[in-house]
C-alpha atoms as one frame of an Amber mdcrd trajectory, in Angstrom:
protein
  10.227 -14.138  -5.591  11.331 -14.455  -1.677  13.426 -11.731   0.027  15.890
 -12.505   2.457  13.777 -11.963   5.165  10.903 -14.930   3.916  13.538 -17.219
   3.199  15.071 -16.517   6.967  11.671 -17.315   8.385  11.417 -20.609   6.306
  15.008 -21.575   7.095  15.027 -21.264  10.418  12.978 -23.148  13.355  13.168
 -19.541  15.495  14.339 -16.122  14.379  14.973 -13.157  17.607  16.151  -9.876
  16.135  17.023  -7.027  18.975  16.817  -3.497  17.346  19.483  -1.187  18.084
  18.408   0.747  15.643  20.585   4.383  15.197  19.511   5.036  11.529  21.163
   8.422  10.701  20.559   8.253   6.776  17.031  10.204   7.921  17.072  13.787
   9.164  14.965  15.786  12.235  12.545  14.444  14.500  13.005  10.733  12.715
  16.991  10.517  13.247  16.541  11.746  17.136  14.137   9.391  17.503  17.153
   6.797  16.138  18.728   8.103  18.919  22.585   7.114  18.772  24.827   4.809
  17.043  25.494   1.852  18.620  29.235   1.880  16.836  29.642   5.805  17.514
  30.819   7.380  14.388  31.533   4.128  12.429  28.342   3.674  11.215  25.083
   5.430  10.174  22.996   2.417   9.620  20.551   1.011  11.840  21.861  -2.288
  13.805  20.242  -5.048  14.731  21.213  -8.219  16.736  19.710 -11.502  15.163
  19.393 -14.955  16.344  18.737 -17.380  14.199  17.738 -21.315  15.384  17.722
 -24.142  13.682  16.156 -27.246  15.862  15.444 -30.361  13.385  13.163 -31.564
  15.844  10.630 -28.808  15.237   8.136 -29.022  12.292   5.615 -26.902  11.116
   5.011 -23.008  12.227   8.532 -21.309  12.071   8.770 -18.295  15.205   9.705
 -14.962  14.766  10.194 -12.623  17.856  10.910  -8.910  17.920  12.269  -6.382
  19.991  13.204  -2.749  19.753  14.623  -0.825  22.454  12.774   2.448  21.841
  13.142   5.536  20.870  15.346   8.706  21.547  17.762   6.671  23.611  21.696
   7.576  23.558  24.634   5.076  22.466  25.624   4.761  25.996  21.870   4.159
  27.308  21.118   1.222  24.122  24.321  -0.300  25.641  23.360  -0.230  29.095
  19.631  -1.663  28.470  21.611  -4.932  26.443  24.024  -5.141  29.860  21.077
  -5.131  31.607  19.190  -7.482  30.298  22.631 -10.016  30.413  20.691 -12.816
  28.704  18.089 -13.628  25.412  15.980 -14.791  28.245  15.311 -11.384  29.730
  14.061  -9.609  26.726  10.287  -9.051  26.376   9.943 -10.304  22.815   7.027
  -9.274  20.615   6.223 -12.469  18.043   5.332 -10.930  14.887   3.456 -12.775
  12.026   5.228 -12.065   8.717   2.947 -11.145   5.892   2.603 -13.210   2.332
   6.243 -11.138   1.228   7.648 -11.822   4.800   7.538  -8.536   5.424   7.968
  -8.593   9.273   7.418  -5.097  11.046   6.862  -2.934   8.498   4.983  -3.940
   5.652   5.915  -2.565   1.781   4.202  -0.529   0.254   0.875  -2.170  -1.830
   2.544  -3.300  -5.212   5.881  -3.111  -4.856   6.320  -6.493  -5.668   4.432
  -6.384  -8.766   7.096  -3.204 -10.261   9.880  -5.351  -8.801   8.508  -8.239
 -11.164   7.682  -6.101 -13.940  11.237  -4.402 -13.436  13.107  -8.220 -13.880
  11.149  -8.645 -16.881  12.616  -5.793 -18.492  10.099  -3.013 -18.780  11.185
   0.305 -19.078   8.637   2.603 -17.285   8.651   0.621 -13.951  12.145  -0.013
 -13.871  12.818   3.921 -13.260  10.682   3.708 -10.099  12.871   1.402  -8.620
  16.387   2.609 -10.081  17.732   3.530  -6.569  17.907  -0.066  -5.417  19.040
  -1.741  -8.295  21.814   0.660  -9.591  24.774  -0.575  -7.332  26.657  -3.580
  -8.311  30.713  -4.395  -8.044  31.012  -5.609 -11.453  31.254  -2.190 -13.391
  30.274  -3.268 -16.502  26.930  -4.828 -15.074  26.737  -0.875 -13.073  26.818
   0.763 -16.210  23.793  -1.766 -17.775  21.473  -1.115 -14.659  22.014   2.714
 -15.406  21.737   2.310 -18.681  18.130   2.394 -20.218  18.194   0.892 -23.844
């Protein structure tokens, strides 16, 4: 099974993702550290900005570059470090080597992929673990069966 990630770094000849981050779905010390959100109040996810290159030319090892801007930083001072910069070319990227998942920064935890498996096959014990991810779904009749233990 590939996540989105794996199948980004196979896709695509280089991959440059800036972390805003701003993730204020934690609480405390973690969401200062966030610091602020990069759309004020219109969002409480973490953002990212992600480039994705596709050069035909270029075979074999697929790049993947990282950069976060660090930690307990204000909306106004994220968006002054980007003006700053002005340019891709001025950001000190970090190349990271995805693991076997394509897990880039921070890897999942040991297994997870095994009680996702085990959860598509259709066994009851492990799919409780990992109810919170799977339970959403547009189609309300397809809601109800991932809710729905039989």
């Amino acid at each position: 099974m590939d996540g989105l990630r794996k199948c980004l770094t196979d896709e695509f000849t280089s991959l440059y993702c800036f972390n805003l981050r701003g993730n204020q779905r934690t609480s405390g010390e973690l969401s200062r550290r966030e610091g602020g959100k990069i759309f004020g109040s219109g969002s409480r996810a973490p953002i990212a900005i992600t480039l994705m290159v596709k050069n035909p030319e270029k075979t074999g090892h697929h790049k993947l570059f990282y950069h976060d801007i660090g930690d307990y930083l204000s909306r106004e001072e994220k968006l002054q470090i980007v003006q700053e910069l002005g340019s891709v070319q001025n950001v000190d990227w970090q190349e990271l080597q995805p693991n076997d998942e394509g897990d880039w920064v921070k890897p999942a935890e040991p297994g997870i992929y095994a009680i996702y498996a085990s959860w598509r096959q259709g066994k009851r014990q492990e799919r409780q673990t990992l109810r919170c991810l799977f339970v959403g779904s547009s189609h309300k009749p397809r809601c109800l069966g991932n809710i729905t233990f039989s």
